[in-house]
C-alpha positions, 0 to 999 in steps of 0.5 A, a space after each residue: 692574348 689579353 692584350 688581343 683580345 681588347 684591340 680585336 673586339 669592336 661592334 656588336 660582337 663585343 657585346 655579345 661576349 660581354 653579355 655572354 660572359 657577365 651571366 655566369 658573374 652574375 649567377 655566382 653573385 647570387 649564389 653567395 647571397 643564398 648560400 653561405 661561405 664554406 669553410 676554406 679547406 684544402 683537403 679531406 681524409 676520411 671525411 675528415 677535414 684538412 683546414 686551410 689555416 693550418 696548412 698556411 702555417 705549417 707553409 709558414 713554419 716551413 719557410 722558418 726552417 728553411 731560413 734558419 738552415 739558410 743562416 738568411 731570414 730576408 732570403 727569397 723563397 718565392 721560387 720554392 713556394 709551389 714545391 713548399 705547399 707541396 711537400 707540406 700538403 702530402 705531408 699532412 695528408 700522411 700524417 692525417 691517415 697514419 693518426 687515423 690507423 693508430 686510434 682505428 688499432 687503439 693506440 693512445 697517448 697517456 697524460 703521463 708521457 704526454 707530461 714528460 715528453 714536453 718537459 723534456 723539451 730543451 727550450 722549455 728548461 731553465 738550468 735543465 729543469 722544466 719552466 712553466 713561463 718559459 712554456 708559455 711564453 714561446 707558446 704565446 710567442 709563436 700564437 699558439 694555445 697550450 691545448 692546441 699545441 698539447 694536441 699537436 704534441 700527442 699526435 707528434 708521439 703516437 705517429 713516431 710511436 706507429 713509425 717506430 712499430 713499423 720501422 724496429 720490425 724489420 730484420 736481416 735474414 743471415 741469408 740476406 747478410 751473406 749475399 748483400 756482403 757478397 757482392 756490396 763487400 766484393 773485391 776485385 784484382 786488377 791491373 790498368 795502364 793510362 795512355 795520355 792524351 797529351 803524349 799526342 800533342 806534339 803530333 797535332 797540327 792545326 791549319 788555318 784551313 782547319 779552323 776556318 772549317 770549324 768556325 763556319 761548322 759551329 757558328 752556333 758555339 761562338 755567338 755573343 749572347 742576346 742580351 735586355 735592359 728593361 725598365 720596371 716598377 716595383 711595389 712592396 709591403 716596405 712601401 707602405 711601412 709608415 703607416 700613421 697609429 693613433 694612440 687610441 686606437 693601439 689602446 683599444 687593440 691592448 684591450 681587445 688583444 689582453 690575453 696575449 700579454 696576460 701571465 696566467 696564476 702558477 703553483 709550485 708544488 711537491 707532491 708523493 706518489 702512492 700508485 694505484 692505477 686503474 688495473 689495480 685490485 680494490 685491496 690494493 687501491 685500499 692498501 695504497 690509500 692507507 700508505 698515503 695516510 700514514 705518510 700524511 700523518 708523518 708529515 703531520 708530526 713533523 718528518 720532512 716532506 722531501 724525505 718521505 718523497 725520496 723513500 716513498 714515492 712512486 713518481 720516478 721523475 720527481 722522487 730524486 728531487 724531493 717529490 718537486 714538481 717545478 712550477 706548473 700552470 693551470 691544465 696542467 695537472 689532472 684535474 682533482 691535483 689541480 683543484 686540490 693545490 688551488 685551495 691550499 696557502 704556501 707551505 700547507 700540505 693536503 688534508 687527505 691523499 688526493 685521488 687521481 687515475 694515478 693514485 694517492 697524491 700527498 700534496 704540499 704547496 711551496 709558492 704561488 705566482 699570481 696572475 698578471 698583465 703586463 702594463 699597456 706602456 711595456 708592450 705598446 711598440 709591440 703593439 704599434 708594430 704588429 698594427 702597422 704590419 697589419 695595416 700594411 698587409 691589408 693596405 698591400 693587398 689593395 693597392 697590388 690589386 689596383 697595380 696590376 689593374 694599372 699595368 695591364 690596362 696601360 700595356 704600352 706603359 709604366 707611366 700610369 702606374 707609376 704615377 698613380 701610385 707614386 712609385 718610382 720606375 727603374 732601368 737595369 743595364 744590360 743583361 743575357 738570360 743567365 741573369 745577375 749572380 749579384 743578390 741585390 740586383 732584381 735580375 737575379 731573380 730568375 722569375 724575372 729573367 724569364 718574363 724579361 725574355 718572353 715573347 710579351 716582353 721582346 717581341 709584342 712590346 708589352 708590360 709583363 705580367 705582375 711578378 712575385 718576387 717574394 713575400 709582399 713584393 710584386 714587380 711589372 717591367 717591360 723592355 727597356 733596350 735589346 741586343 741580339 745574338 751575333 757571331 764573334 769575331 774569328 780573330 776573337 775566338 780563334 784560340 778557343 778554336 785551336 784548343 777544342 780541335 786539338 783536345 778533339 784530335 788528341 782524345 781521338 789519337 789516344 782512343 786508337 791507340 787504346 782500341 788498337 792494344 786491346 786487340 793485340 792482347 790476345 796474340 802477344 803477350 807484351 803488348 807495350 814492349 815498343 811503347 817505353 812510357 806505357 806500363 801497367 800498374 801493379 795488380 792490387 785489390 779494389 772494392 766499391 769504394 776504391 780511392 787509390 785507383 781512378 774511379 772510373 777505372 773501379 767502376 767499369 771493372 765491377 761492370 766486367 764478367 766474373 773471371 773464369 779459369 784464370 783467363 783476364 777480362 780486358 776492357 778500355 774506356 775513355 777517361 773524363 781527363 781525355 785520357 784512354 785507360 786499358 783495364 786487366 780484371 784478373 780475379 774476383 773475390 766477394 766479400 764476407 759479413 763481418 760487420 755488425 753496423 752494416 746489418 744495423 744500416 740495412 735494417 734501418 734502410 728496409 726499416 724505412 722502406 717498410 714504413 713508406 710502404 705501409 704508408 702507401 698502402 693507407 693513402 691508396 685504401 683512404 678517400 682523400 680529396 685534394 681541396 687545394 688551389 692550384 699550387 
């Protein structure tokens, strides 16, 4: 339509819309100079904001499930991209309305289980004990801040809180029990004869007339398939992977960039607990103080610390250990334990119990780690690498705009965009819309496929729009050679003829023959008596869930009636195989509750069910405006 546009539009008129379409440019101009930037959001719950930053990183977290579960860290993930944002905009947004209903009803996340939630997290152990530095280093690993990271865990446990609240509240009524068992745990009694297409096929006779006859009447089935080359160039963050670094300059990002690369101070300390939290009376704030006085004057006169600790304290998850804490940084720990270890030297004990909303803290201090930096020479590739992938987005980001400009400008071409940029441009062989199965070939990719097929592409003659075909990899093509469909040849496909009229004839000789007895059963009494190879099977008990006898056969005898005054239901159905099956349902039995996993399972499921609800109802009462761009 672009492209009409430019080669329709001549004279005054094109003045015009140049004119008409430059004022509302220009009125936007100015709108920038006399109002700010706003703040890039994609949503607002309540008033509250949902930024774009965190959306594209949870897109990009996302994206790392997806390849891990993949086994495929190079694997294209482009054609998921909208139903990604997708999923993780909702996802956002729920969580943003379940947050606000557990702190509107008052539920809060203790510092206490905050603690023993993440030092219960397997990758933050070593030898099953909890690593400050293995903590901050994925943490730094994966660009995040403690604090933010300690938010998102306190919001992560209050939301499995409120779903937990829902979900355990659920409940199977012995009313419900009964009639779920009777009818998901029914059985039925039935009896089935097959009749075998195949018993049929010596009857069948094909004529050339026949297949003459059915060649002209499909036409359409036995065509070759339409099928483009195409010639294309494409342009990737790889192209632009040897970016030349001055030492300088990878000097002034370790200076600026210095707090990535810095361990911060960490204490290892024992400590006892003498509990008195804020419910406790002042008699029993006083009388926990005094204990913790006494154990500190017993420390004092040489008892071991470890033992008092294992008597005494009331820190069930260090108590077993000696009162042992591990090594833990700075924020960590409330603030006056925190300020009580930083003035103590390895090996001293606290002069007085410590008061926190706790208790009475006895602290002893084991060891320090001091900070540090790591030298500029230990992480200068990493810094080369993460400079050169920056400039190599931002160099991508340019250049795509200038490639797309190139292919649109130059419709009839790739020349002059492939020499500007000094790309190379690349033909495919022949293909049909299916595509390549083949990973590595760019006509596996079912975006470009579909444009190599458009009307743009086949019939105007034009470069195709710039296709994404994954993350920092952008391609233009346009047609290179075309076949048409045609018709084959009727010695090519006369076998294939042959068999589709004989399935065709035998499935129809089967399904007489079936509808043909089912209409007899109700005057004679053995209705296969001339029919030697035809016999019913032996009456037996199927559930849902049969597998001895044919699926399809289970599944329309529980379509059938309950039997009345045992007279049977009889049924017949064609079978996926061409055969015709005739079903004898004879008796009906439900089923009983006896099983107390399938209550459990039950409960879960309306469990779920309930919570979804519950969620539903706090999207539907929330005022929630979606911010995003189009996705």
């Amino acid at each position: 339509m672009l492209q009409n546009i430019r080669e329709g539009i001549q004279g005054w008129l094109a003045w015009v819309i140049v004119i008409i379409i430059c004022i509302p440019f220009a009125l936007w101009g100015i709108q920038e100079y006399v109002s700010p930037t706003p703040k890039s959001l994609v949503a607002e719950v309540n008033g509250v904001e949902l930024s774009e930053r965190d959306f594209q990183n949870l897109v990009r977290q996302r994206k790392q499930q997806l390849r891990a579960m993949f086994k495929d860290q190079n694997i294209d993930l482009s054609f998921m991209d909208a139903q990604i944002k997708k999923n993780v905009l909702e996802q956002m947004i729920e969580e943003q309305v379940l947050l606000q209903s557990a702190q509107n009803a008052g539920m809060r996340i203790g510092d206490n289980l905050l603690v023993r939630k993440i030092h219960a997290i397997p990758n933050f152990q070593e030898n099953d004990v909890f690593s400050q530095d293995r903590y901050e280093q994925l943490l730094s690993a994966n660009g995040m801040s403690k604090q933010k990271f300690e938010i998102d865990m306190r919001n992560a446990t209050l939301l499995e809180q409120l779903r937990l609240g829902v979900t355990n509240s659920a409940f199977v009524t012995d009313y419900d029990k009964q009639q779920r068992a009777a009818v998901e745990k029914q059985e039925r009694l039935l009896s089935y004869v097959i009749i075998p297409a195949n018993r049929f096929k010596a009857e069948v006779e094909i004529s050339d007339a026949d297949i003459d006859a059915y060649y002209k009447k499909n036409a359409s089935r036995y065509m070759t398939d339409e099928k483009v080359s195409v010639e294309y160039v494409e342009f990737s963050q790889k192209d632009l992977a040897d970016i030349k670094i001055k030492e300088e300059t990878i000097k002034e990002y370790y200076k600026a960039n210095k707090d990535k690369f810095k361990t911060p101070i960490q204490w290892k300390a024992r400590h006892i607990l003498i509990e008195a939290g804020s419910d406790a009376t002042d008699e029993e704030v006083k009388e926990a103080e005094k204990q913790a006085q006494d154990l500190l004057v017993k420390i004092n006169a040489g008892e071991s610390f470890e033992d008092l600790a294992k008597k005494f304290s009331d820190d069930f998850g260090s108590k077993k250990t000696g009162g042992d804490l591990g090594w833990f940084g700075s924020k960590t720990m409330v603030k006056p334990f925190e300020d009580a270890v930083k003035v103590l030297k390895v090996g001293e004990v606290s002069s007085v119990p410590v008061k926190t909303q706790f208790g009475f803290h006895v602290i002893k201090l084991e060891d320090i780690k001091p900070e540090v930096v790591r030298p500029f020479d230990d992480v200068r590739e990493d810094l080369l690498a993460d400079l050169k992938k920056e400039r190599a987005e931002s160099a991508f980001h340019g250049q795509a705009e200038q490639f797309a400009n190139l292919a649109f400008e130059n419709p009839n071409s790739l020349e002059v965009l492939s020499k500007t940029l000094n790309l190379k441009s690349k033909t495919t062989e022949l293909f049909s819309n299916r595509g390549s199965q083949d990973k590595d070939s760019i006509v596996s990719n079912p975006k470009v496929v579909k444009a190599a097929f458009s009307d743009a592409v086949l019939k105007d003659r034009y470069n195709s729009e710039v296709i994404q075909i994954g993350e920092q990899h952008i391609v233009v093509l346009r047609l290179k050679d075309h076949e048409p469909a045609k018709a084959k040849p009727l010695d090519e496909v006369k076998d294939e003829i042959v068999a589709a009229l004989t399935k065709e004839r035998i499935e129809k000789k089967a399904e007489s023959l079936g509808k043909k007895l089912l209409t007899e059963i109700k005057d004679k009494v053995d209705i296969l008596k001339d029919y030697e190879d035809l016999n019913w099977s032996a009456a037996m008990w199927a559930g849902r869930d049969d597998t001895i006898v044919p699926k399809a056969i289970v599944s329309e005898a529980f379509k059938l009636g309950k039997v009345s005054k045992d007279k049977a239901i009889y049924e017949g159905i064609e079978l996926d195989n061409e055969d015709y099956a005739l079903i004898a349902l004879l008796d009906v039995k439900d089923g009983k509750d006896d099983a107390e996993a399938d209550v459990k399972k039950q409960e879960e499921a309306i469990g779920e069910n309930e919570f979804k609800q519950f969620v539903s109802s706090l999207k539907a009462k929330a005022e929630i405006k979606d911010l995003s761009k189009p996705l």
